[in-house]
C-alpha positions as CSV (number, residue, x, y, z in Angstrom):
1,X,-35.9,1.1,32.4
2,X,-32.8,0.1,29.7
3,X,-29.6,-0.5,30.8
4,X,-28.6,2.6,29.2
5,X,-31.1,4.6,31.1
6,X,-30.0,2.8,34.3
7,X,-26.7,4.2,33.9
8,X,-27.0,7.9,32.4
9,X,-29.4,7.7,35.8
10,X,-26.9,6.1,37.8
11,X,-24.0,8.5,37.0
12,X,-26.3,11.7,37.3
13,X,-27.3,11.1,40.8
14,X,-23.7,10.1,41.6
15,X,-22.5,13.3,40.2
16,X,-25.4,15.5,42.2
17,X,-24.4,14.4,45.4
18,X,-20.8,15.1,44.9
19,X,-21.7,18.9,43.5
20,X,-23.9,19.1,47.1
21,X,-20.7,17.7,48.5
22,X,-18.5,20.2,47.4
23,X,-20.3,22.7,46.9
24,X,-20.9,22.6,51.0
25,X,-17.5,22.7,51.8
26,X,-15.9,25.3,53.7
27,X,-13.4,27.6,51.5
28,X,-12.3,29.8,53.9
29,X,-8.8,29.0,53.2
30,X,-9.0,29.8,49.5
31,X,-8.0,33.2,48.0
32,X,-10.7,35.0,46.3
33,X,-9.7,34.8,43.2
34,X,-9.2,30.6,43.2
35,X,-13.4,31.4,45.3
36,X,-14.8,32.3,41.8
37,X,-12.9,29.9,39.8
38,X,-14.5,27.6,42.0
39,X,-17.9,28.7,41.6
40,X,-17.2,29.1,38.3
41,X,-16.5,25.6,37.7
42,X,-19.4,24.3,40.0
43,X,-21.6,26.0,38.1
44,X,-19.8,24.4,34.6
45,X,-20.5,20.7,36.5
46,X,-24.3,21.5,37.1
47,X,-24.2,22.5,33.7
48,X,-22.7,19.0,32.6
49,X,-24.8,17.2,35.0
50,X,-27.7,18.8,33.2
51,X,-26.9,17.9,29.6
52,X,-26.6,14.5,30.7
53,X,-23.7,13.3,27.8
54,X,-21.3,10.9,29.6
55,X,-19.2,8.6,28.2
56,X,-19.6,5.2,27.7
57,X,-17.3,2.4,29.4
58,X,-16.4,0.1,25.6
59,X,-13.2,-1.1,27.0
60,X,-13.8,-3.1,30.5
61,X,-16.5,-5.4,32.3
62,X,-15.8,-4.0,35.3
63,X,-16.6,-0.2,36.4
64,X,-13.7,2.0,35.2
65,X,-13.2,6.0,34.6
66,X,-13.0,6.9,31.1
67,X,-11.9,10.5,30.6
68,X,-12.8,10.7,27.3
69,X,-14.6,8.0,25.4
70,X,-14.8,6.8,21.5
71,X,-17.6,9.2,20.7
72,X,-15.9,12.4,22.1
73,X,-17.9,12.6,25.2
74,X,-16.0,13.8,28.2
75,X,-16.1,12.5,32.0
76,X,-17.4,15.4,34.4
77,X,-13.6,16.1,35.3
78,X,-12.6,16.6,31.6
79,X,-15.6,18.8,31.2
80,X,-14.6,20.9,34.2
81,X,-10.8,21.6,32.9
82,X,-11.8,22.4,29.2
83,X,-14.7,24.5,30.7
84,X,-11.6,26.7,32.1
85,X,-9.8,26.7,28.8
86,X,-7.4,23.7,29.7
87,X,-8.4,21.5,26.8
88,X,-4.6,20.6,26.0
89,X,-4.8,19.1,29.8
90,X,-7.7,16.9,28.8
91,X,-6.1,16.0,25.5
92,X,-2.8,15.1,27.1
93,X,-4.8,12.6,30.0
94,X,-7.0,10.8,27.4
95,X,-4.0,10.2,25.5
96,X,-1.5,8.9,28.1
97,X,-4.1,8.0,31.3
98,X,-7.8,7.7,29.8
99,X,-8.3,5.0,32.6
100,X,-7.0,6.4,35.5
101,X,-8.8,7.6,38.4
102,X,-7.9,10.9,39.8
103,X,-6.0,9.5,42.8
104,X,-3.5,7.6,40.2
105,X,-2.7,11.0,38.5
106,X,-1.5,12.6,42.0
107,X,2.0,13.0,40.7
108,X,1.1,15.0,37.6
109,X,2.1,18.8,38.3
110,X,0.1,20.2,35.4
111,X,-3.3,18.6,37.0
112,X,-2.1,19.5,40.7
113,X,-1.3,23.3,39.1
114,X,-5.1,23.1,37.8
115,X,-6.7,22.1,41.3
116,X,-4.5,24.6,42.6
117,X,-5.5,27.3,40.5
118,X,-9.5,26.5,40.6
119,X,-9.7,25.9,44.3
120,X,-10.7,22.3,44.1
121,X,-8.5,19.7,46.0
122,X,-7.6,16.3,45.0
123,X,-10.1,14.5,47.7
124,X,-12.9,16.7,45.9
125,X,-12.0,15.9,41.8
126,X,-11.7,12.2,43.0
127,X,-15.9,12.6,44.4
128,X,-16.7,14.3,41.4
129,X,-15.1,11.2,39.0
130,X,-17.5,8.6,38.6
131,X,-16.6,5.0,37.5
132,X,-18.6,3.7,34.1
133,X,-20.3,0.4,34.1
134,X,-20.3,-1.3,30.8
135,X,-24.0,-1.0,28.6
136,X,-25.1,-0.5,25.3
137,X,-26.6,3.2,24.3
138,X,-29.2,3.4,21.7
139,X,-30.7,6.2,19.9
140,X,-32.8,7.6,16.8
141,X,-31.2,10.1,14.5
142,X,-32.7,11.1,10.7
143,X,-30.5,10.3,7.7
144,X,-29.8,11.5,4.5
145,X,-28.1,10.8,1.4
146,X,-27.2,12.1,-2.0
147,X,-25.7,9.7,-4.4
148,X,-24.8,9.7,-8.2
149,X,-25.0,6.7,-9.3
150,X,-23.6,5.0,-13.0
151,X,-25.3,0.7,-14.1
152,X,-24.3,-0.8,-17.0
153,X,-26.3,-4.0,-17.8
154,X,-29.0,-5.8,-20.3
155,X,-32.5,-6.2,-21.0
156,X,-34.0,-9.0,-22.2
157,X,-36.2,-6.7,-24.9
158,X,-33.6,-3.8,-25.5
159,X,-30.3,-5.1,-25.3
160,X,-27.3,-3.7,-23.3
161,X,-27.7,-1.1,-20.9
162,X,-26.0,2.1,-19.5
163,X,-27.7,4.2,-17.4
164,X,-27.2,7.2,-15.0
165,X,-29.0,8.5,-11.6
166,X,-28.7,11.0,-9.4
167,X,-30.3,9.9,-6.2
168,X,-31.4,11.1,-2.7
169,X,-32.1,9.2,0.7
170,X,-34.4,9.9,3.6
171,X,-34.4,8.1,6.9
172,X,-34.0,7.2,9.9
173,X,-31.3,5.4,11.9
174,X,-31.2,3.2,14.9
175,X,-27.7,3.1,16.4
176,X,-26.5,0.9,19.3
177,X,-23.3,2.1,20.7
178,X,-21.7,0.4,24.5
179,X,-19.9,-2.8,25.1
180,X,-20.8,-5.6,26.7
181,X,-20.5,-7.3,30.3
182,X,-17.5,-9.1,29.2
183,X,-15.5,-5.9,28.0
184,X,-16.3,-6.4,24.2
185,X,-17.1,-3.2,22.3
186,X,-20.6,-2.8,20.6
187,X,-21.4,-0.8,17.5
188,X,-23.9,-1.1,15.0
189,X,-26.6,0.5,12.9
190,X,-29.8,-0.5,11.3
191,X,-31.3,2.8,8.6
192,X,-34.4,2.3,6.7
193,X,-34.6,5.2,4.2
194,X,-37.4,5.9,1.6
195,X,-35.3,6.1,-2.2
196,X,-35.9,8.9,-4.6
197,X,-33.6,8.7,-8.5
198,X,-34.1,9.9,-11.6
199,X,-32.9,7.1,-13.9
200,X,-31.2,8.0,-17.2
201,X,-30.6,5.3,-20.1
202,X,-28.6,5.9,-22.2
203,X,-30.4,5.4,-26.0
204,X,-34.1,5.0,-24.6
205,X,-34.9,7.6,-22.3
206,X,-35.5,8.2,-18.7
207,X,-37.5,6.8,-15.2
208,X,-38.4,7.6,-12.0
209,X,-37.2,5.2,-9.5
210,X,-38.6,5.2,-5.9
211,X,-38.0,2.1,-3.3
212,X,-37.1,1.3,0.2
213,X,-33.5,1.0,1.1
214,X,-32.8,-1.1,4.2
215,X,-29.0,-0.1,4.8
216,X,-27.0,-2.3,8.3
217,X,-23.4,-1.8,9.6
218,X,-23.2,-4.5,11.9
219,X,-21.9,-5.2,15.5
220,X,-18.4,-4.0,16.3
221,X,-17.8,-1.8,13.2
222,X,-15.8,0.9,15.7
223,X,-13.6,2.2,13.2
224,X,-13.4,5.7,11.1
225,X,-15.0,3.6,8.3
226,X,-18.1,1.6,8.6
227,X,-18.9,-1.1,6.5
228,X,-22.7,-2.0,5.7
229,X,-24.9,-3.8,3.6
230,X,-28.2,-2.7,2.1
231,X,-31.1,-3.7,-0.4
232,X,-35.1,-3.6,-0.9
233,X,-37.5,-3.5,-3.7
234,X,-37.5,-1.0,-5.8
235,X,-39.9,0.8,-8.8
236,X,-39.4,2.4,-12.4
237,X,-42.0,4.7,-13.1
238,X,-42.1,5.7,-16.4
239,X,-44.7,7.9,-18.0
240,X,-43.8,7.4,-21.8
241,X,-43.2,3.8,-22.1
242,X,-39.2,4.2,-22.8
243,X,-37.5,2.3,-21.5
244,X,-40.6,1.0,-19.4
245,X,-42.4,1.0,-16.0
246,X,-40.9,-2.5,-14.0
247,X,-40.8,-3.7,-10.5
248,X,-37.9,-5.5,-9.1
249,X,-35.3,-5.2,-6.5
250,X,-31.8,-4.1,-5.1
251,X,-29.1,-5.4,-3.7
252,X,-25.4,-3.9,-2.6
253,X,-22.6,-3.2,0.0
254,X,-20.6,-0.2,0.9
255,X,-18.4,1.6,3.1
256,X,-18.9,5.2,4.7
257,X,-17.2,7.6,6.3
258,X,-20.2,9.2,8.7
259,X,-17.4,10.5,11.4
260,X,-15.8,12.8,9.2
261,X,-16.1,16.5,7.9
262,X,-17.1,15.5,4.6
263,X,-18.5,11.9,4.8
264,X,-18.3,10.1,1.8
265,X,-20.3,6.9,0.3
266,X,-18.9,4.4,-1.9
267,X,-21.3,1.3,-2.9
268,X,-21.6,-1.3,-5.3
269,X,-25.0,-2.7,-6.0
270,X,-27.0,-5.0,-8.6
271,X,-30.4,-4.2,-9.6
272,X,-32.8,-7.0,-10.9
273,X,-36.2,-5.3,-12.7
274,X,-39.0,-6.8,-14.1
275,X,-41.4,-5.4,-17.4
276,X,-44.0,-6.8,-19.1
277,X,-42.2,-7.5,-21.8
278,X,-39.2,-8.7,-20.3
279,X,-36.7,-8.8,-17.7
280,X,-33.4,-5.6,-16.9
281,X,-30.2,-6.7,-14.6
282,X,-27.9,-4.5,-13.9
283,X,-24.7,-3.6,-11.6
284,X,-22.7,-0.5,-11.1
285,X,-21.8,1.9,-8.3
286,X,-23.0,4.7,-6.1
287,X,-20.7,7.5,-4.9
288,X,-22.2,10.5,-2.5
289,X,-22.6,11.7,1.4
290,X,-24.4,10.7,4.0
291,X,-25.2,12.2,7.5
């Protein structure tokens, strides 16, 4: 079993033994009202348990809460309190305690007002809060791109070059997300996408380049932008000889921005192609999306 298994496993039994927990206490004491709030939020933690996304400990090598982590993924307590509405709650602890336990956070009235209210007590919210070990998470997700791109360059039988491609991308992406055992965070991302443009050159006519594109952020690159490099062979296909079938390769880096709403890609690259009667290099850049 991964590491990252290990732990999602880990944290789910932890987290079904303290809904048996409480959900087996007496509440005799409560009012009705603060009964189905209860329920209602034991039924929103079997819920969470279920879907199984839990944060992931980037900051410490020893076992620590983390209310909300890097990626957006909430603890189960931060789950329970938006389930009810309370998402400013959960905004204002990430912010000011993401760290905390439960117990630490006795003094704050809003949280007391909220076990209050929901007919959970402090004892209970502190079972329910489990402690993160640090690991490293990876998955598979598809990718896709769609780029315009603009080369200017020279060819050893036609002379200087300008040419224009719209392009599209089609993969899929390993990612590794975690941190390791002595608290450093982990990020990083290896994509192998299959390459589909429609060259245009200016003065000669057009192409139909298709290739392999193997694109890698690398290790630590946590931030809103992620830097990577990329290359791979690639192919001009040309049916009427103008400006000529070739084989070659390509080479660049760039910088995305995957996290957010519209998530723009800015590269630089350098093509090398060679034709049977001659040799193209060129260099430009690539502007588009990605997902």
């Amino acid at each position: 079993m991964s590491p990252s298994a290990a732990e999602r496993r880990r944290v789910r039994e932890h987290l079904t033994r303290a809904l048996r927990s409480v959900r087996s206490a007496p509440t005799d004491a409560l009012t009705a009202p603060q009964r189905a709030r209860r329920r209602a939020a034991l039924r929103a933690l079997a819920r969470y348990i279920a879907a199984g996304r839990y944060p992931l400990n980037r900051v410490s090598p020893s076992p620590t809460p983390v209310f909300v982590d890097e990626g957006g993924a909430r603890c189960a307590m931060a789950a329970l309190i938006e389930s009810t509405g309370d998402g400013a709650l959960v905004g204002r602890v990430a912010r000011d305690h993401n760290l905390a336990y439960v117990e630490q956070l006795r003094g704050d009235p809003a949280l007391r007002a909220w076990l209050d209210r929901n007919g959970i007590t402090l004892a209970e919210a502190a079972r329910i809060q489990p402690a993160y070990h640090a690991h490293t998470d990876v998955t598979w997700q598809p990718t896709v791109s769609i780029l315009a791109g603009a080369t200017a360059g020279a060819s050893t039988d036609t002379g200087a070059q300008l040419a224009l491609a719209p392009a599209l991308r089609v993969g899929v992406r390993r990612v590794i997300r975690g941190s390791t055992d002595s608290g450093h965070s982990v990020y990083g991302s290896l994509a192998l996408n299959l390459e589909y443009a429609r060259s245009f050159v200016v003065g000669l006519g057009a192409a139909h380049h298709v290739g392999l594109v193997l694109h890698w952020e690398p290790d630590g690159n946590t931030s809103d932008v992620q830097w990577y490099l990329l290359g791979g062979p690639i192919a001009a296909l040309d049916d009427d000889g103008a400006p000529g079938t070739a084989w070659g390769a390509q080479l660049g880096a760039g910088f995305s921005f995957r996290k957010r709403s519209v998530p723009w890609l800015f590269e630089a690259i350098a093509q090398g192609l060679g034709q049977s009667a001659g040799a193209t290099l060129r260099a430009g850049v690539n502007v588009g999306v990605i997902w």
